[in-house]
N, C-alpha and C positions, 0 to 999 in steps of 0.2 A: 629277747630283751634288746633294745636299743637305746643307747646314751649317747647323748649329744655333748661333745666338746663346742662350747661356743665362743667363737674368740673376736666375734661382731666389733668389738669396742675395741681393736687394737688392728688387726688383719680383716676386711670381712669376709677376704674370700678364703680363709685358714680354718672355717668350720665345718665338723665334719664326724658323722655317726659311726661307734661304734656297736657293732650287731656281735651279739651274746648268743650262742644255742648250740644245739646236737645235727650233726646230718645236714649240713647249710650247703644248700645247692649254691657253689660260687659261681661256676659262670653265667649263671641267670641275675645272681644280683650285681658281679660287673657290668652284666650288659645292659641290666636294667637302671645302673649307673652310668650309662650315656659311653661305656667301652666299645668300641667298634671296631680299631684297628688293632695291629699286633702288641705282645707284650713282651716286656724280658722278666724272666720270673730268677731273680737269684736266691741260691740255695745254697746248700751244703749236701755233702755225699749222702749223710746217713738219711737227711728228712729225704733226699730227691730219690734213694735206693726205697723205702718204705712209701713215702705218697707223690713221686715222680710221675708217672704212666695216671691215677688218678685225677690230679689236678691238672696235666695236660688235656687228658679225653672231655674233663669239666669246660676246659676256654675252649676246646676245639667245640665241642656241641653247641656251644652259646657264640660259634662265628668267631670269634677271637684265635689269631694264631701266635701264641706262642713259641721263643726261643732261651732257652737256659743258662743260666751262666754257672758252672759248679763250683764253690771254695772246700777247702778241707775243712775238717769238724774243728772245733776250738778257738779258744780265746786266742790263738796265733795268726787267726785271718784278720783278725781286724787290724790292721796293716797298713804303711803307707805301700806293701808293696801287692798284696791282694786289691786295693783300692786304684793303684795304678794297672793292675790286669784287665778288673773290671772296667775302665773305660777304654782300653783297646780294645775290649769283645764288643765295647759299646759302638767303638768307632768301626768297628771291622764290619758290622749288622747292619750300619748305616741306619742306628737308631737315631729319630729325630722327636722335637721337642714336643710333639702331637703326641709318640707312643707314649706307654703307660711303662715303669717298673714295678714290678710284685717282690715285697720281702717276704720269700714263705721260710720261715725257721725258728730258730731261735733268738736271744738279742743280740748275739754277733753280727749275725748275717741282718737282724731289723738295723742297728748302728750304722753299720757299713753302705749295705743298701740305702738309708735313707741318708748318709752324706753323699754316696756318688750321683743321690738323685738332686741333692741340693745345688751341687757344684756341675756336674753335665750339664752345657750348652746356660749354664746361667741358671738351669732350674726344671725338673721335669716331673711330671706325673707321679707322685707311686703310691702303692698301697699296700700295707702288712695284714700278712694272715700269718699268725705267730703261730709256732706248734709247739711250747714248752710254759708251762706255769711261770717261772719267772718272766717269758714273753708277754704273755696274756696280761698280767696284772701291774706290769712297769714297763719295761722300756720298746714295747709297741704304742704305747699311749704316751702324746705330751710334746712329740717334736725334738726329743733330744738325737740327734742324729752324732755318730765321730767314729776315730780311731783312737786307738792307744798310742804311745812315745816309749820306745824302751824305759822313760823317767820317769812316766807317769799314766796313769789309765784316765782316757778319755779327755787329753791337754788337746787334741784336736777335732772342732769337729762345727756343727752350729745348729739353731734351731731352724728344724724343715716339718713342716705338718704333712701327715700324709691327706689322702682323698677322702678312705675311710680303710678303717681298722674292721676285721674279720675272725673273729675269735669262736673257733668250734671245736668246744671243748673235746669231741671224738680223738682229735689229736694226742689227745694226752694219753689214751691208753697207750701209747707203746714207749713211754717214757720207763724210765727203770728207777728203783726207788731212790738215790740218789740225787737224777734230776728233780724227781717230782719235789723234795725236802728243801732242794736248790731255792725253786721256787718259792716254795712257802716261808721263807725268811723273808720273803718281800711283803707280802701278806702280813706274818706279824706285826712288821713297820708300821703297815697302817695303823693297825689296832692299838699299837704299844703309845704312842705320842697324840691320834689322831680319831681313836671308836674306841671307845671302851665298851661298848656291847658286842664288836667285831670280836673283839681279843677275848672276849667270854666266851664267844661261840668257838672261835679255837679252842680255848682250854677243854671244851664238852664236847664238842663235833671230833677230836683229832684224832682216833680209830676209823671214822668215816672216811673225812678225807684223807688218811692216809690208804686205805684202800681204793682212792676210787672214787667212789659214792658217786654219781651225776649230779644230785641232784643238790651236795654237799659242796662237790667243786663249782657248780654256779652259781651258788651263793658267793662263796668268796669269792669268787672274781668279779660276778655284780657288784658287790660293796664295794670289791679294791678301786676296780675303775669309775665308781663313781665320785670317792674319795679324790683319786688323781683329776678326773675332767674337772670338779670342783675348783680343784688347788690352780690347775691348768689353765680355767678359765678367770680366774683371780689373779692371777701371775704366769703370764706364758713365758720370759722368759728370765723367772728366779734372781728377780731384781728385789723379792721379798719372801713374803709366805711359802714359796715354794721350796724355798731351801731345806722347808721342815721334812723334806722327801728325803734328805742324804742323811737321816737319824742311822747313825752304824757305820756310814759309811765312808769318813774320813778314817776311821784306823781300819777300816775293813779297805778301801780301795791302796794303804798302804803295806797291807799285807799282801793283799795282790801283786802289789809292786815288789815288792822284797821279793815275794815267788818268782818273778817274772812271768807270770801270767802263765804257772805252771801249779800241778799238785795241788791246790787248793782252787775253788768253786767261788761265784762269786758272793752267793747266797749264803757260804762258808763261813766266808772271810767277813761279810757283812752283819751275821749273827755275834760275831765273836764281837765285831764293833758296836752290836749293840748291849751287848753285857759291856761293855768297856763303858761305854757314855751312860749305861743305868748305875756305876758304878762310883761313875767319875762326879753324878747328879747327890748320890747319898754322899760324898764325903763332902760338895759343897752344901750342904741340908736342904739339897731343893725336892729330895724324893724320901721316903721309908723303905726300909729295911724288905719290909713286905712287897714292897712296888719290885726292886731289884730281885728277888725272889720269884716272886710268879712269872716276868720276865724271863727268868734263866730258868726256871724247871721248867717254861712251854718250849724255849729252842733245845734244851736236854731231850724230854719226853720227843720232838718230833726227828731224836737222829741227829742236831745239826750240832756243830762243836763250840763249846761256850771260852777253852782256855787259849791265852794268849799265846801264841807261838815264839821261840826263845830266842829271838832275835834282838839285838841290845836296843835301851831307850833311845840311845843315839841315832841310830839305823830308823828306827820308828819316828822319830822326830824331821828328819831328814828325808823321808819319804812323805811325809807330812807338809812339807814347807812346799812341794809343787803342787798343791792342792787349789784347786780354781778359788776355796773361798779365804785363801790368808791374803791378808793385808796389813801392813806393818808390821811385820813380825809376830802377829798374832792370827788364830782362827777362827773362824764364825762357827761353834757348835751347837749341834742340838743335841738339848737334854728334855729332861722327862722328871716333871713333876710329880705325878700321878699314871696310872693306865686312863690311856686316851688325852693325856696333856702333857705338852711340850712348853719349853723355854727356851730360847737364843740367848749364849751369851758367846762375847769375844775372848778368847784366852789366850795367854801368850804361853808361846813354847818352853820358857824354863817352868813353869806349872806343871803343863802336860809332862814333861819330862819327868819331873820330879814323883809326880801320880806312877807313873810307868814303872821308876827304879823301885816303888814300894809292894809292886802288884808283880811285875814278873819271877 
């Protein structure tokens, strides 16, 4: 399968395919993508201990020479100061603006990798091949590139397109059930505000893909990213429509925050935020009873945690306030009319607050 991100009308040189399947010979299709010289592949321990030796002997046979960059596993690398490591290894390599950078991982190490490629030398090469379902179907796709701020997740960062995105789904068998569930809260997203026959086929399909399935995992992640190039190529950089991407994830990125980017997932964190905003949708009457319902028995049924963590309204609100989309003392949220329909409205924080102290 390949989907095309077209971003002709804004960048033309920001367009750029991504390739869906099993057993994808990469160094053939870099080289067949015009790669000739070396590359830096950053990683993390656990993907480079598992498909390390792999995806090197891949570049080396297609004439590509690779060099590594290793970060630790976790939402802890995304970092100003992993981010400052990796351009010393950049600079130490005497990489220049002609080589290419590879994000092989997850979406720490895709974030990370793709602002140190934004920002090196003014702008360099790179390309992701995700290895975890929440990579695959969000933030390998769309340009969102950063780090985190002790204040807030992902206050740093910009929009960088890769070259092309490489998503073979083989990677996912060695995920453990946890990630895999990580992921699939991104997936609901789409379905819950944006495909209502998406979010069918989860509620029927999810014994499949929670084993596994191939050919159950390529479907949703076909539809996810086609959903996102969509949005992506409508709005590259969430000056509108695209916002309808963060459904969950203003109380879910301030749970993260309160955690310190510890103990809780972000797929976690993001499910709980989406029972919050299906919640927050019925008591302004923009959703039924039933909508909030089948919403919260599919993130129950797939493992992921639906209750609000007991952190006071205050602390929630106040981690809320460094949220990219407030403005004037209010937030841009999205709600859910319906499965597969959404609404933007702006609310201000003594609201949200007041929703908060009645539900925790």
């Amino acid at each position: 399968m390949k989907i095309r991100v077209d971003l002709s009308h804004s960048l033309k040189d920001a367009s750029y395919d991504i390739l869906i399947d099993s057993n994808i010979a990469i160094g053939e299709i870099l080289k067949s993508a015009g790669i000739r010289k070396r590359v830096c592949v950053i990683t993390c321990k656990t993907v480079n201990d598992l498909y390390g030796n792999s995806i090197s002997d891949a570049l080396k046979s297609a004439g590509i020479e690779p060099f590594f960059i290793l970060l630790p596993d976790g939402e802890s690398a995304k970092s100003i100061k992993y981010l400052s490591y990796v351009y010393d290894e950049l600079i130490k390599n005497r990489f220049e603006r002609s080589d290419y950078i590879i994000a092989f991982g997850g979406g720490v190490i895709g974030d990370l990798a793709g602002y140190a490629s934004a920002s090196y030398l003014r702008g360099v090469n790179f390309i992701q091949i995700p290895t975890t379902l929440l990579s695959d179907v969000d933030s390998s796709v769309g340009g969102k590139t950063g780090i985190d701020h002790p204040s807030g997740k992902n206050l740093i960062g910009a929009f960088y397109q890769p070259k092309i995105v490489i998503i073979d789904v083989d990677f996912l068998n060695s995920l453990d059930n946890r990630e895999l569930i990580n992921g699939f809260a991104e997936v609901i997203k789409y379905g819950a505000v944006l495909d209502r026959d998406l979010f069918l086929y989860l509620e029927n399909n999810l014994d499949r893909i929670m084993s596994k399935d191939k050919q159950s995992l390529m479907h949703i992640i076909e539809r996810s990213c086609l959903i996102k190039a969509d949005i992506v190529n409508k709005d590259e950089r969430e000056s509108g429509v695209r916002s309808v991407l963060n459904f969950g994830h203003s109380l879910g990125h301030a749970i993260e925050t309160l955690y310190n980017y510890k103990t809780i997932k972000h797929g976690e964190a993001i499910s709980i935020g989406m029972v919050f905003a299906s919640k927050l949708s019925k008591e302004m009457n923009l959703c039924s009873s039933e909508t909030v319902n089948r919403l919260e028995m599919l993130i129950k049924n797939s493992g992921l945690p639906t209750e609000i963590p007991k952190f006071s309204p205050e602390e929630y609100v106040n981690a809320m306030k460094l949220d990219k989309k407030v403005e004037d003392e209010s937030i841009k949220f999205v709600l859910v009319n319906d499965i597969g329909n959404f609404k933007f409205e702006k609310l201000d924080f003594a609201f949200i607050r007041k929703f908060l102290e009645n539900i925790i």
